[in-house]
Wavefront OBJ file of the C-alpha trace (Angstrom):
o trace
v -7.054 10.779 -8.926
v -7.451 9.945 -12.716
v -5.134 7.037 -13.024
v -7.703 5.234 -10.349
v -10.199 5.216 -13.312
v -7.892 4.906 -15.637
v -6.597 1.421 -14.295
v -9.818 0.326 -13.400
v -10.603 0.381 -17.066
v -7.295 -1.533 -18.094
v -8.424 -4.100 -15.608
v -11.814 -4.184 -16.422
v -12.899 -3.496 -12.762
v -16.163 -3.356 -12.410
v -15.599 -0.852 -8.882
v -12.652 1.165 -7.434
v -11.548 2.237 -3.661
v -8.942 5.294 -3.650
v -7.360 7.398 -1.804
v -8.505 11.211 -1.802
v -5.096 12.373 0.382
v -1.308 11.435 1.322
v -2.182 8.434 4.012
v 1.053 9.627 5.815
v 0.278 13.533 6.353
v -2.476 14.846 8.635
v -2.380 17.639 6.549
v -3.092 17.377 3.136
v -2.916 19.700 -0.578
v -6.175 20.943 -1.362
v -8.004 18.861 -4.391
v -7.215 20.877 -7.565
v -10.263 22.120 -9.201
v -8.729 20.199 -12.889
v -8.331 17.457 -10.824
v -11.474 16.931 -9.316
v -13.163 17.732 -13.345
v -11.113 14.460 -14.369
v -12.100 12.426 -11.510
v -15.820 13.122 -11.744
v -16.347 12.872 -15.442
v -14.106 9.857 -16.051
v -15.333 8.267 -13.117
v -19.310 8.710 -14.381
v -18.202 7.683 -18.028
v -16.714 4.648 -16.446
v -19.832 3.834 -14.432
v -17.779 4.158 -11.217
v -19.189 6.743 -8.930
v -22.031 4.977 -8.525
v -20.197 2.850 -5.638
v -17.158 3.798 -5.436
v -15.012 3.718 -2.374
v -12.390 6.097 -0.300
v -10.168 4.442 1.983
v -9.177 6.982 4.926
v -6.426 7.669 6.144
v -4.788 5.347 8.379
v -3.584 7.915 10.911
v -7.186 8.350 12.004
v -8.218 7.351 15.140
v -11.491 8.466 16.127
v -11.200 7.151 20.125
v -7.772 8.576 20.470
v -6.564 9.395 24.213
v -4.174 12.007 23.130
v -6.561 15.558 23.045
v -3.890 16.373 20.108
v -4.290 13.446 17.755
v -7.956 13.450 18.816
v -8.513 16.586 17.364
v -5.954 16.033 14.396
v -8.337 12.704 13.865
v -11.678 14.008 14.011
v -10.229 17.626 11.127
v -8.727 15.122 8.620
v -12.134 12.575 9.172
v -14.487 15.210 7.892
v -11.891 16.428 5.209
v -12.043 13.217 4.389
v -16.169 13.296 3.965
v -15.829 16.408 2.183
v -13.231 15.242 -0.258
v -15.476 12.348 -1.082
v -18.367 14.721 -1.582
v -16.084 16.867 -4.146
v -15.223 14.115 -5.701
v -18.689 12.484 -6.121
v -17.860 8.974 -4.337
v -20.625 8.102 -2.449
v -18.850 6.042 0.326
v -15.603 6.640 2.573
v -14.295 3.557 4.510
v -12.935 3.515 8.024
v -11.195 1.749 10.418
v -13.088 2.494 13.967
v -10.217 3.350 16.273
v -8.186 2.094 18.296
v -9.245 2.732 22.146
v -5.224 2.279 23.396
v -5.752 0.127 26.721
v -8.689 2.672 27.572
v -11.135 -0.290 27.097
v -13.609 -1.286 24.358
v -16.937 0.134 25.744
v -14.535 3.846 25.960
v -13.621 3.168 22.903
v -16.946 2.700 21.304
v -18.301 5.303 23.130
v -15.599 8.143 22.019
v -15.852 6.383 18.346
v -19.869 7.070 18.492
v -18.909 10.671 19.580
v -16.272 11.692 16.535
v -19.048 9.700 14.274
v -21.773 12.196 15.267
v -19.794 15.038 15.215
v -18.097 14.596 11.764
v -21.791 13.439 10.259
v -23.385 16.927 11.771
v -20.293 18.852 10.704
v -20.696 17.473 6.969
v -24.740 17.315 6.980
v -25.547 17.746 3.453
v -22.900 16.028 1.757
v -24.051 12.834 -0.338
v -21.584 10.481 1.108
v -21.796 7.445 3.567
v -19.269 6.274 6.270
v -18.218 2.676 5.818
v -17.468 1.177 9.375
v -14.624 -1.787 8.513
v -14.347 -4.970 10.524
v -11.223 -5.714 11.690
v -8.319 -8.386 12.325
v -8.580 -7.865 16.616
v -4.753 -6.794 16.413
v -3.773 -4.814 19.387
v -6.541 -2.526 20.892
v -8.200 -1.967 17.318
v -12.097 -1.865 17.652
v -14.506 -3.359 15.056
v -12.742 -6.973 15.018
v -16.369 -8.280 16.691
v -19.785 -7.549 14.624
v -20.945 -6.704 18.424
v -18.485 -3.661 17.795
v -20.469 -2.786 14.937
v -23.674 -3.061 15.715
v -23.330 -0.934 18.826
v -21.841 2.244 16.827
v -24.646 1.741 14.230
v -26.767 1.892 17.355
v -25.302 4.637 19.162
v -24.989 6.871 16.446
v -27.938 5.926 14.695
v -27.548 7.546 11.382
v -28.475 6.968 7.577
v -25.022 8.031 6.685
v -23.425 5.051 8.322
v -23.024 1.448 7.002
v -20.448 -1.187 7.278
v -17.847 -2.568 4.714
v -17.009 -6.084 5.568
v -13.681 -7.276 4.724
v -13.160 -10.821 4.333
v -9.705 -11.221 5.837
v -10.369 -9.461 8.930
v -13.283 -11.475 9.276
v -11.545 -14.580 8.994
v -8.094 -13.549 11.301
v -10.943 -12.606 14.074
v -12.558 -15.786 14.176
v -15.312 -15.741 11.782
v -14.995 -18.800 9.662
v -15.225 -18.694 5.589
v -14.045 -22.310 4.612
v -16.836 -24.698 3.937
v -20.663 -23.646 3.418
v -21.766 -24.268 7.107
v -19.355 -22.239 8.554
v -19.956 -19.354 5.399
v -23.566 -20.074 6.093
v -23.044 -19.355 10.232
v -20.914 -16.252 10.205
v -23.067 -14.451 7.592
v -26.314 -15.216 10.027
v -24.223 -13.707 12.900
v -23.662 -10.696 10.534
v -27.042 -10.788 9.792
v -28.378 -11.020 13.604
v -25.764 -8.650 15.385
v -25.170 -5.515 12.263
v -27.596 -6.776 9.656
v -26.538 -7.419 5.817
v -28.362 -4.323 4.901
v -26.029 -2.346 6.118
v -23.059 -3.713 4.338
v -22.702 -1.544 1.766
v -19.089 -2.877 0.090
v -16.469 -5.612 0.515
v -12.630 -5.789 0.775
v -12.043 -9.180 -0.610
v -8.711 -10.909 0.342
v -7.468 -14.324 1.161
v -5.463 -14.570 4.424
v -1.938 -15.676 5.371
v -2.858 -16.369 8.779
v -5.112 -19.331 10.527
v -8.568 -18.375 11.411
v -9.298 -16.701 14.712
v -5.097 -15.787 14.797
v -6.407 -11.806 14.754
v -2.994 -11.063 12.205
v -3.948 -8.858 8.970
v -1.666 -10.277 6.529
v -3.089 -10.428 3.012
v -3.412 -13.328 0.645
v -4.013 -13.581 -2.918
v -7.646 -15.333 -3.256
v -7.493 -18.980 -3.214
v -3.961 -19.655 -1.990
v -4.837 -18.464 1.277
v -6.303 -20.165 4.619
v -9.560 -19.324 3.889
v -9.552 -20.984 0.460
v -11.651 -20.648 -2.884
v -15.002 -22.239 -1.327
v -15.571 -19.112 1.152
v -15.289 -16.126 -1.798
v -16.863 -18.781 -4.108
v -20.284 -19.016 -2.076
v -19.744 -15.157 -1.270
v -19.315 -13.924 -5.451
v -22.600 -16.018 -5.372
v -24.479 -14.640 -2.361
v -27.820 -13.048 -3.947
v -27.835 -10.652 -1.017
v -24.550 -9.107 -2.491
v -25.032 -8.766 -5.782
v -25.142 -5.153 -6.237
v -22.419 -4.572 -3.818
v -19.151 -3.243 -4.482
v -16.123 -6.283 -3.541
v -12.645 -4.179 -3.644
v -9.243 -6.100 -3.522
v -6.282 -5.155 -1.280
v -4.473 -8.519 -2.512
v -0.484 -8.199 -3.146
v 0.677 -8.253 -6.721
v 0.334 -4.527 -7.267
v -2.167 -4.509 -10.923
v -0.443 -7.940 -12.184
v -1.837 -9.422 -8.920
v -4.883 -7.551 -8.990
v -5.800 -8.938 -12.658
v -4.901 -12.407 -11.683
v -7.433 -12.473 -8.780
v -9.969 -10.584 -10.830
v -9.640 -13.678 -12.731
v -10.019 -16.031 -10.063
v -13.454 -14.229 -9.018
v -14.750 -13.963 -12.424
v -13.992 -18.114 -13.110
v -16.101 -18.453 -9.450
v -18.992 -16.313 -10.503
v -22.547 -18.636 -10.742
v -20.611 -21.872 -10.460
l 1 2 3 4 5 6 7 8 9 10 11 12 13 14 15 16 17 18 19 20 21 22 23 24 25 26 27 28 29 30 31 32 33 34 35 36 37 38 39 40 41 42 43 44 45 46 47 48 49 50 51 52 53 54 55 56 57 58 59 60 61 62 63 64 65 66 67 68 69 70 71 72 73 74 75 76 77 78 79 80 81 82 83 84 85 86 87 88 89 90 91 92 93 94 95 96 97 98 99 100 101 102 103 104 105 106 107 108 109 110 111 112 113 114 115 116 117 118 119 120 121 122 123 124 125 126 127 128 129 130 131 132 133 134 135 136 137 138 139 140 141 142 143 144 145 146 147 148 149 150 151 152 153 154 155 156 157 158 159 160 161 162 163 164 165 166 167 168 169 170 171 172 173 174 175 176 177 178 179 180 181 182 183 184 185 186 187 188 189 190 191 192 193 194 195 196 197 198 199 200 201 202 203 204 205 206 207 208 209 210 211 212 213 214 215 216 217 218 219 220 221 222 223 224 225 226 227 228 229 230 231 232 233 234 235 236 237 238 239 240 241 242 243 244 245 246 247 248 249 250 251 252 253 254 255 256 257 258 259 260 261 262 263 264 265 266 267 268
């Protein structure tokens, strides 16, 4: 858990997303107590646990039609929570579900249910559940902000926000390109979830046309959406606390090139 810090440093990151758990086993080691020590001291030397982000586990899902991997979803979701809360990150970010041919409002519904059961399972611990937009592949919920604003609504909960990632957004439809469309899909934001309750951003460029609903991936700038859309967005006064996290290709070379690319757009 270290070497997260660690790199962020070398990189100069001014946030960090991790993982707290193997993303391929539903069953995961225990966080060592040593381990946890590092984490949380590093981390709060580095300035990082102020914001900083857990990715779960993409095994999850939280509207699963199997009673099995329902159950196995909703145990590792509030392990998840409670790693966080050892840890001392403050937010843990989640795909919604996927509600496998079952139908969106059954989805949302059985999402809203895990939500409030994981939340009152984990009541006390300091961390906040980061509902992420998605592409629209497949049956995967959360591709709409309509998606989002009805499990903020159902669940109604202080301990739930959103984390808005820009490719998604794009590959669903939402258009980043020029500053009229920027300017339009962050008032739909604003109108159907609210910006207040984005807490953090995935930023990343996408291989794919707008509205195509594929979540490939593009280094920022040489992707469809272009440098104009995370330009205006590094700029957006009603972000400017907020954490922006990249899931660009590149492994840390590619990482400190687009770190570049953001910095060079910053107040410009």
């Amino acid at each position: 858990m270290v070497n997260a810090v660690r790199q962020g440093l070398e990189l100069e990151c001014e946030a960090i997303q991790v993982f707290t758990r193997n993303q391929r086993q539903w069953t995961p080691k225990p966080l060592a107590d040593e381990q946890v020590r590092e984490f949380r001291e590093e981390g709060e030397s580095a300035g990082y646990l102020v914001d900083a982000v857990s990715h779960a586990s993409y095994l999850i899902n939280l509207c699963a039609l199997d009673d099995a991997i329902l159950e196995k979803s909703r145990i590792a979701f509030e392990d998840e929570i409670r790693r966080c809360g050892t840890l001392g990150i403050p937010y843990l970010c989640i795909h919604p579900g996927s509600h496998l041919k079952a139908g969106e409002e059954a989805g949302l519904v059985g999402i809203a249910e895990s939500l409030k059961l994981a939340l009152k399972a984990t009541k006390g611990v300091k961390v906040t559940v980061l509902l992420e937009n998605t592409a629209g592949q497949g049956t995967n919920l959360g591709y709409r902000f309509e998606h989002l604003g009805e499990l903020l609504r159902l669940v109604k909960s202080k301990r739930l926000g959103v984390c808005i990632d820009t490719c998604h957004m794009f590959a669903a439809g939402y258009d980043l390109r020029t500053k009229k469309a920027y300017e339009a899909s962050m008032t739909e934001l604003d109108d159907v979830v609210g910006v207040e309750q984005v807490r953090a951003f995935h930023l990343n460029d996408s291989k794919f046309e707008c509205g195509k609903k594929r979540d490939r991936h593009e280094n920022i700038g040489e992707g469809e959406i272009g440098k104009t859309g995370f330009k205006l967005l590094v700029n957006d006064d009603r972000f400017a606390s907020l954490p922006g996290l990249l899931e660009t290709p590149g492994g840390p070379e590619g990482y400190a090139n687009n770190l570049r690319t953001l910095r060079r757009m910053r107040n410009k």
